[in-house]
Every structure is written in C-alpha cells, then in structure tokens.
KOLNU-233799 format. One record per residue: residue number from 1; x negated, y negated, z of N, C-alpha, C in turn. Coordinates in nm, 3 decimals, padded with zeros to 5 digits. Layout:
N
{rec NUM {X Y Z} {X Y Z} {X Y Z}}
...
***
This chain:
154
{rec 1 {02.715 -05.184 -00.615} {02.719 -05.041 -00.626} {02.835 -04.992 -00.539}}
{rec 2 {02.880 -04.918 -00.606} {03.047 -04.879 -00.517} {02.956 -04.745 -00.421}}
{rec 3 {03.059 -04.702 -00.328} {03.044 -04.637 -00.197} {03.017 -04.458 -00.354}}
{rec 4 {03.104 -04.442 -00.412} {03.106 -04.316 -00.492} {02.953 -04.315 -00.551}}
{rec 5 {02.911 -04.434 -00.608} {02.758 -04.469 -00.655} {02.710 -04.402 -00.581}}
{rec 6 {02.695 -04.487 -00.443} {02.560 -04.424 -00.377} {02.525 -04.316 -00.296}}
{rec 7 {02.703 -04.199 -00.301} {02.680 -04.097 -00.241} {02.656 -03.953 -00.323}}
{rec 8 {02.661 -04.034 -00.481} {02.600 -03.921 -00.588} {02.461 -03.910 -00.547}}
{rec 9 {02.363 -04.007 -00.507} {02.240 -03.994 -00.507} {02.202 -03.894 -00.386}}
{rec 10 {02.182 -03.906 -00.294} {02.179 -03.808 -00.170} {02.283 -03.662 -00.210}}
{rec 11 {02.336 -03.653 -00.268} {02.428 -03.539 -00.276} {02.358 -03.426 -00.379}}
{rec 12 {02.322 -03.496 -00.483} {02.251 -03.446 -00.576} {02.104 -03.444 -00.554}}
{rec 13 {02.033 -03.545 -00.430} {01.923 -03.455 -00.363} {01.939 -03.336 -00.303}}
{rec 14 {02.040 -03.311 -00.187} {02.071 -03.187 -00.156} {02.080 -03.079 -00.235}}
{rec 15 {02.186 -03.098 -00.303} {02.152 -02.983 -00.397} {02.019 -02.936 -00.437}}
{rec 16 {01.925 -03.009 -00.508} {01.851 -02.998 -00.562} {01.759 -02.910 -00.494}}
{rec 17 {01.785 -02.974 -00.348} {01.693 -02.877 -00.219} {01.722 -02.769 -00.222}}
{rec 18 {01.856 -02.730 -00.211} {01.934 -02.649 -00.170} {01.934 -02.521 -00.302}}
{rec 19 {01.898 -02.581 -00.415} {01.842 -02.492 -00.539} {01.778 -02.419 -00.505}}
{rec 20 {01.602 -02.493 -00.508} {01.496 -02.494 -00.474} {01.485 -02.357 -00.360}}
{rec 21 {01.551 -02.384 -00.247} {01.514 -02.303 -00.163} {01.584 -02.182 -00.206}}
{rec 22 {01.714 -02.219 -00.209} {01.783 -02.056 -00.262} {01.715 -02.018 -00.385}}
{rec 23 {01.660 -02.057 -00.497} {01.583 -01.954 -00.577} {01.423 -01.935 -00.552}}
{rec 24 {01.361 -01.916 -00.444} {01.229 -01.925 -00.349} {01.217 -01.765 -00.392}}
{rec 25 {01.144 -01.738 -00.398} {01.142 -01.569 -00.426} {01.009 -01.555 -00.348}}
{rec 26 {01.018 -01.432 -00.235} {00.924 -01.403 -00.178} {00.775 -01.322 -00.265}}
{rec 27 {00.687 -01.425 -00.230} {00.556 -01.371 -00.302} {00.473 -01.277 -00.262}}
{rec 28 {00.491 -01.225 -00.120} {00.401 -01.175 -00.040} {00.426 -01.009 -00.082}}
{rec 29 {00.362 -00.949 -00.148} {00.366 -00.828 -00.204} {00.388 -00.685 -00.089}}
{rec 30 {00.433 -00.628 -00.112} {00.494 -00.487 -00.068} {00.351 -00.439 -00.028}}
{rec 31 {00.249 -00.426 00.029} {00.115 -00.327 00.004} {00.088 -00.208 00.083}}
{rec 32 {00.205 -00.190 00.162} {00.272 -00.032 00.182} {00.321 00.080 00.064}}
{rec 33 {00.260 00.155 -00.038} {00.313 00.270 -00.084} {00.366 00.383 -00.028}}
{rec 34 {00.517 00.428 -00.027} {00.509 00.562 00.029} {00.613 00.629 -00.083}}
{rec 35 {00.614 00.761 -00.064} {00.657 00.851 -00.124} {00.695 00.961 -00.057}}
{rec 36 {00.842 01.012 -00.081} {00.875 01.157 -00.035} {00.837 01.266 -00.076}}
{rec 37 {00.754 01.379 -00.019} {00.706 01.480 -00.064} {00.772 01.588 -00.103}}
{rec 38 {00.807 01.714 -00.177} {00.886 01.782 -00.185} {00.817 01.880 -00.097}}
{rec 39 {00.697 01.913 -00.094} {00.613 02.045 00.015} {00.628 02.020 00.151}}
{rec 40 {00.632 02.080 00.200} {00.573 02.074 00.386} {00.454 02.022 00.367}}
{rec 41 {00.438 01.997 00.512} {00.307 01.931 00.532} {00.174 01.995 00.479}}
{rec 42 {00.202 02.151 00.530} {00.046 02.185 00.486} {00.009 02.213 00.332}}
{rec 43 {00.113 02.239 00.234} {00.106 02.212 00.088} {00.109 02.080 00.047}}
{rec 44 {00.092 01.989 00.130} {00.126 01.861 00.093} {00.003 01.799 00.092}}
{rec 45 {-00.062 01.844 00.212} {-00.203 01.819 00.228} {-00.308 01.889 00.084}}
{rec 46 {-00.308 02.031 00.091} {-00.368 02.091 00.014} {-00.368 02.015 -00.125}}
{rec 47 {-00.228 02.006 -00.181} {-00.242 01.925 -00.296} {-00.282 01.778 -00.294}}
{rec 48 {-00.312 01.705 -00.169} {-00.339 01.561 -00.198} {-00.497 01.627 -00.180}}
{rec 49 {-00.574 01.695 -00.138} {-00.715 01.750 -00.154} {-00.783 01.696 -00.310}}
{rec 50 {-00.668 01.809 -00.371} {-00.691 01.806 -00.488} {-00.652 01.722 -00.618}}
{rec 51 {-00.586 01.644 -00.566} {-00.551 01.476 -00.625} {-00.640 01.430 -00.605}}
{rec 52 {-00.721 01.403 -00.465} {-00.802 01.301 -00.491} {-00.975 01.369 -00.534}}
{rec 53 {-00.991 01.470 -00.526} {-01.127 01.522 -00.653} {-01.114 01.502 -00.770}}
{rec 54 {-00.984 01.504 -00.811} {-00.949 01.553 -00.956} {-00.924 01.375 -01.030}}
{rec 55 {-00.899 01.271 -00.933} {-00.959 01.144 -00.942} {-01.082 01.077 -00.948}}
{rec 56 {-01.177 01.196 -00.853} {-01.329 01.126 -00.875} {-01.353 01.082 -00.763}}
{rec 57 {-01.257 01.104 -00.667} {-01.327 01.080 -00.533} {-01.358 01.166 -00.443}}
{rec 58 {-01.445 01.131 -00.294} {-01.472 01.241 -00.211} {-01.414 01.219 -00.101}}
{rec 59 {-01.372 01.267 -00.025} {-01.300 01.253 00.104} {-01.411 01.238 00.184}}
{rec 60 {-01.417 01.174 00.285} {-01.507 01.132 00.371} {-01.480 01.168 00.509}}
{rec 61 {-01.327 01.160 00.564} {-01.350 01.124 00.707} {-01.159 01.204 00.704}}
{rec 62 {-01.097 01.252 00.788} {-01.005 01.330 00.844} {-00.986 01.272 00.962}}
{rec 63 {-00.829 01.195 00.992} {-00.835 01.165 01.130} {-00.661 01.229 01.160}}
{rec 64 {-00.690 01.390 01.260} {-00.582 01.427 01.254} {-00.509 01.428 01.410}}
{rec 65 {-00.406 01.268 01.399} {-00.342 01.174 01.500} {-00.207 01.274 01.548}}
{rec 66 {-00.143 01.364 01.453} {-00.047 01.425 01.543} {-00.110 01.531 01.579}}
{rec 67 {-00.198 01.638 01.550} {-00.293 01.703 01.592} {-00.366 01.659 01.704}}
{rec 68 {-00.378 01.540 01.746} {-00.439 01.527 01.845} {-00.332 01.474 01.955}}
{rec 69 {-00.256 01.456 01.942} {-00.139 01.439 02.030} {-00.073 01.558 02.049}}
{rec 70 {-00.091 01.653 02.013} {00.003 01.776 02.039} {-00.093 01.831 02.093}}
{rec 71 {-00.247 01.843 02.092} {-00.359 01.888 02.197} {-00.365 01.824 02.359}}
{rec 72 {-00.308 01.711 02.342} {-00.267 01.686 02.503} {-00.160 01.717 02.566}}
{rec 73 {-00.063 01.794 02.490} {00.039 01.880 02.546} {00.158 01.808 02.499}}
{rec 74 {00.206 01.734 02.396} {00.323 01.740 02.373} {00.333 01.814 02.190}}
{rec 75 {00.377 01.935 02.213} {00.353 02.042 02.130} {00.433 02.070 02.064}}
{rec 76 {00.548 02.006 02.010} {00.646 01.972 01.905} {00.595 01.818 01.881}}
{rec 77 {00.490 01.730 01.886} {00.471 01.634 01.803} {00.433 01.651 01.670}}
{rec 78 {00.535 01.561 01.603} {00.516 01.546 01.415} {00.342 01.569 01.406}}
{rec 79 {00.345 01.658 01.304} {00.177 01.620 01.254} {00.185 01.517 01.151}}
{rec 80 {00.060 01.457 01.178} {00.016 01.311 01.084} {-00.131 01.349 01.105}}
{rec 81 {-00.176 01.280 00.907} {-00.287 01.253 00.908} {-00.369 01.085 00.838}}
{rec 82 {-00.441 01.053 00.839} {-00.564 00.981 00.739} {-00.650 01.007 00.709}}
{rec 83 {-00.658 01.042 00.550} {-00.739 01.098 00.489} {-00.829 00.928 00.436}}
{rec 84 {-00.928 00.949 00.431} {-01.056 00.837 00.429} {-01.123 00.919 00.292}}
{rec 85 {-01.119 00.826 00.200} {-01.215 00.914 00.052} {-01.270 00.796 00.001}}
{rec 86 {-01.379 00.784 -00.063} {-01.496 00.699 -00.179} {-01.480 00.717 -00.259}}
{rec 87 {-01.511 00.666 -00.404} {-01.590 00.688 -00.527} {-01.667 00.520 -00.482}}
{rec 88 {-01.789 00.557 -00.462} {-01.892 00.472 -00.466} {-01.922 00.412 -00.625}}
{rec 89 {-01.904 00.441 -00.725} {-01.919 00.343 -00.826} {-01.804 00.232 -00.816}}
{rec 90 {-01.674 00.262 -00.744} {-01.589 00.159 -00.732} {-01.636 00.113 -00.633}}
{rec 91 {-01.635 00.152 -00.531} {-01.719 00.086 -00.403} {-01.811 -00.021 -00.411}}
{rec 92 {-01.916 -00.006 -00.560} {-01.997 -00.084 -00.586} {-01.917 -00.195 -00.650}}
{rec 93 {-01.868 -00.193 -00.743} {-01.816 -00.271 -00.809} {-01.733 -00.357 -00.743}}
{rec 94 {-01.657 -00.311 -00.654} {-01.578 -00.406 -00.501} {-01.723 -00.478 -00.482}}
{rec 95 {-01.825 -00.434 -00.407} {-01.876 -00.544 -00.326} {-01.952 -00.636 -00.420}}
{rec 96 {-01.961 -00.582 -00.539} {-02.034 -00.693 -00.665} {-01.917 -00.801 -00.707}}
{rec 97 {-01.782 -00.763 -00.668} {-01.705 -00.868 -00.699} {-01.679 -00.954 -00.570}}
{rec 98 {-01.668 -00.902 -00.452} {-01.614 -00.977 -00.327} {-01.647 -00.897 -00.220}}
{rec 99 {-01.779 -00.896 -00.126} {-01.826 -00.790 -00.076} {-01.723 -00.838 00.055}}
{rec 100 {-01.618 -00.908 00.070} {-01.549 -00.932 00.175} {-01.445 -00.836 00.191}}
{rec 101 {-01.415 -00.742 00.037} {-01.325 -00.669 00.029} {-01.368 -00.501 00.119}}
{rec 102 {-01.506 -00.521 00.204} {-01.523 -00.412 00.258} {-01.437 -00.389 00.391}}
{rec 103 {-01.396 -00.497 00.417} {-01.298 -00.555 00.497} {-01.133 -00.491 00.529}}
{rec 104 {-01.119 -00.451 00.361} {-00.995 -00.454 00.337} {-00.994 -00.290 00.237}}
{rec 105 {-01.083 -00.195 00.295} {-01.083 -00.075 00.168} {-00.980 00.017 00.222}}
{rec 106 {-00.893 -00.003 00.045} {-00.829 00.085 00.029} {-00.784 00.195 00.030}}
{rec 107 {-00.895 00.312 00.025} {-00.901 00.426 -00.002} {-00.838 00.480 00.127}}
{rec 108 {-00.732 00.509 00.133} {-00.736 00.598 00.278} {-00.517 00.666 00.228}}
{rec 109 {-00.515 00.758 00.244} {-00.354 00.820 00.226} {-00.329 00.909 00.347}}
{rec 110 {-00.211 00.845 00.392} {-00.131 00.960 00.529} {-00.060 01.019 00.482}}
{rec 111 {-00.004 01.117 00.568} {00.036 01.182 00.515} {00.110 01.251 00.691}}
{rec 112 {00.248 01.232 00.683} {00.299 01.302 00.812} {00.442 01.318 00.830}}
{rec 113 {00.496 01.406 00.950} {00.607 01.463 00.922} {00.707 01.395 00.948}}
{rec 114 {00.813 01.340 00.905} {00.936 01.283 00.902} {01.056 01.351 00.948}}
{rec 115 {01.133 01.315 01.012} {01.334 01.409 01.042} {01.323 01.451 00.881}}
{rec 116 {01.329 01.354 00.760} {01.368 01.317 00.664} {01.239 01.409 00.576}}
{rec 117 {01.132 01.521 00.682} {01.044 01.545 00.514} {00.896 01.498 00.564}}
{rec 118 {00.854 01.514 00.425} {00.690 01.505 00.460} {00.706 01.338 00.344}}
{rec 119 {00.658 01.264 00.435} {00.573 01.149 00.354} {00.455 01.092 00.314}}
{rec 120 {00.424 01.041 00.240} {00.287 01.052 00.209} {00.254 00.827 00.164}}
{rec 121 {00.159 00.811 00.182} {00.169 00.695 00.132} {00.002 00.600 00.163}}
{rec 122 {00.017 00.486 00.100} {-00.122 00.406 00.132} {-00.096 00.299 00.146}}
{rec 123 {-00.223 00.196 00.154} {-00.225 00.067 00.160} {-00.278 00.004 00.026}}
{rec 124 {-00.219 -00.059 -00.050} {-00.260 -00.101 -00.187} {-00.322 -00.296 -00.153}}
{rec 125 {-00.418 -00.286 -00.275} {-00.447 -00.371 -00.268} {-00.431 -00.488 -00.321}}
{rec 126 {-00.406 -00.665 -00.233} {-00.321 -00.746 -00.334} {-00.420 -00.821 -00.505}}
{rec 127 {-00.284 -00.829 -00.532} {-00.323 -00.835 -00.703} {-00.307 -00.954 -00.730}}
{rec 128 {-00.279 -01.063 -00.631} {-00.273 -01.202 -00.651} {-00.351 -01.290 -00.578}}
{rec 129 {-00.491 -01.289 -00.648} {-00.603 -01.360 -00.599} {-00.640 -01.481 -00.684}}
{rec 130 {-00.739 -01.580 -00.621} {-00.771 -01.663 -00.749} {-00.897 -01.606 -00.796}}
{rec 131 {-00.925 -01.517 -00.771} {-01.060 -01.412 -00.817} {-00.978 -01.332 -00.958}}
{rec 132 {-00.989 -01.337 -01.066} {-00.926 -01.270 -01.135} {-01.004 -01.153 -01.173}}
{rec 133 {-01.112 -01.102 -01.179} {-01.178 -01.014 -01.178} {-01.153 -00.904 -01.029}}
{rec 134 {-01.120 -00.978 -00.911} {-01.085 -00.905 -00.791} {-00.935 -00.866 -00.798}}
{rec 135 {-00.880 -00.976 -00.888} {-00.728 -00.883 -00.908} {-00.724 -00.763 -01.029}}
{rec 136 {-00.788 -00.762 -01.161} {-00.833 -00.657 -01.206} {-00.865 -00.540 -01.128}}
{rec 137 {-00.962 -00.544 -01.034} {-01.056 -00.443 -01.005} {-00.915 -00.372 -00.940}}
{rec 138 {-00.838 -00.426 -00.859} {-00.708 -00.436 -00.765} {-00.616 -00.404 -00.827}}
{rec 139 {-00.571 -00.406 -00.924} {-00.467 -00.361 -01.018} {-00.552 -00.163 -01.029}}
{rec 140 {-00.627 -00.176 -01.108} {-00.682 -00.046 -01.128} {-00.707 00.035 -00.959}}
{rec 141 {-00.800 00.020 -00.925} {-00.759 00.109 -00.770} {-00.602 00.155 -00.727}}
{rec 142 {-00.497 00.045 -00.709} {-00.341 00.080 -00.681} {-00.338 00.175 -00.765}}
{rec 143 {-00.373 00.168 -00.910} {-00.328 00.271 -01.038} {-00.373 00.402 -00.959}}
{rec 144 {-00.479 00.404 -00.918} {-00.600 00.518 -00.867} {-00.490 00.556 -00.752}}
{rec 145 {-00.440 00.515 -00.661} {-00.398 00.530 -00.556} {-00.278 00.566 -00.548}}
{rec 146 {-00.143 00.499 -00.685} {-00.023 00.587 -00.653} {-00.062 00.677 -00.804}}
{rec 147 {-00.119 00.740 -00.865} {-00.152 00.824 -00.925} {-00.199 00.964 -00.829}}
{rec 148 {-00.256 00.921 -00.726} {-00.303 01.034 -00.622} {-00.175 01.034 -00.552}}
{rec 149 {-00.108 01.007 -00.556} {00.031 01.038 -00.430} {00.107 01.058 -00.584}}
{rec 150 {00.160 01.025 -00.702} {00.246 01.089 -00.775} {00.183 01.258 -00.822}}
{rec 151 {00.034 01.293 -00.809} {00.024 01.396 -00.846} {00.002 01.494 -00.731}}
{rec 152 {00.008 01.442 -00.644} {-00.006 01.517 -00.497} {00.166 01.578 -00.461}}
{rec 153 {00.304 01.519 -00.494} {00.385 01.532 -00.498} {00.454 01.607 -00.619}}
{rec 154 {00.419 01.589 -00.745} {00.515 01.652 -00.873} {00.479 01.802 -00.839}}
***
C-alpha cells in the first residue's frame, strides 16, 4: 500500500466527522415566546385580560414584580407582570397524560416594560417527547398560548 493509499483513509474519516458535526442542528427548542406590543403597558394588560377569557381560560393568580419593586422606593422601576390562568379541562387532560407535567404548567404570560416598548411573552411547551399524545396535547396549548399574545397585541 503506497504512503497516498493510506492517507486517503484517515483523511476521509475526518471529513466525514467534520460533516457530521458541521451539519448537527441544534434540537433543543426555543420555549421562550415573546412578542412586541404596540399598547403601553396598561392597554396591554387589559387586552391580554381579554385574550385569555375569550380562550376559555380563568386567570388565577397576578404577581405584580415591578409594582412591587417600585413600592420599596425605587419609583421609576419598569412595571412587570405574571399573569397565572387555568382551563381545568386541559389541566385534566395534562395530568391524564403525564401528571409530571404539573411540574412544568404552562399557563402563565408577562408582560413588562422595555427601553424598546411593552413585551409580552410565555413559556411554551416542548413538542418533542417520546409520549406522542404529550406532544399533541403540547402542540395545541403553544397554539392556545401564542394565539393569546397574537390577539392581545393586533
């Protein structure tokens, strides 16, 4: 075997690696949604109210974090919120598929002030499980979820 022989073999492993890795495409999904609002904050709020009734859910819980930082005296802090909402028939249907997903619930949209604007956004849920019924259920909620931030914004 000549010296040219046997340095095709290792050369053309490299490559092969060197494929491999350069076309690697990251799998790990985005599950940050956000969106720029065109309203100020407090129309921004009002209409995500009514996005998420007009979805079928109830708001549950209000946690208002720049509001409460500007009550201890720094009184130009951005307002920010988390809004916490249910629809308990999905709720059910989560824990009938993977009651581990109580772990991981979705339902919740901020919403706070930016240099750049009011943003609004959630935590979506991943859609690449070996549960295929938990990636279903997961596909539809995200739908639920940037549907409430595209109609909270138009």
């Amino acid at each position: 075997m000549t010296i040219s022989q046997q340095l095709k073999i290792p050369t053309f492993f490299i490559f092969f690696v060197l494929l491999l890795v350069g076309c690697e495409q990251d799998t790990t999904p985005n599950l940050i949604y956000q969106q720029a609002s065109n309203y100020d904050y407090e129309d921004t709020l009002l209409n995500l109210d009514i996005a998420i009734s007009e979805h079928n859910y109830r708001i549950i819980h209000r946690s208002k974090i720049g509001q409460a930082v500007r009550d201890r005296g720094e009184k130009d802090y951005p307002l920010s919120i988390v809004i916490s909402f249910c629809n308990i028939t999905y709720a059910k249907e989560m824990m009938d598929i993977n009651s581990d997903l109580i772990n991981d619930m979705p339902c919740i949209v901020t919403v706070r002030e930016e240099k750049e604007g009011v943003i609004i956004g959630t935590k979506l849920m991943t859609e690449n499980t070996d549960n295929q019924r938990q990636n279903d259920f997961a596909k539809k909620i995200n739908n639920n979820l940037k549907s409430i931030i595209a109609d909270t914004i138009e």
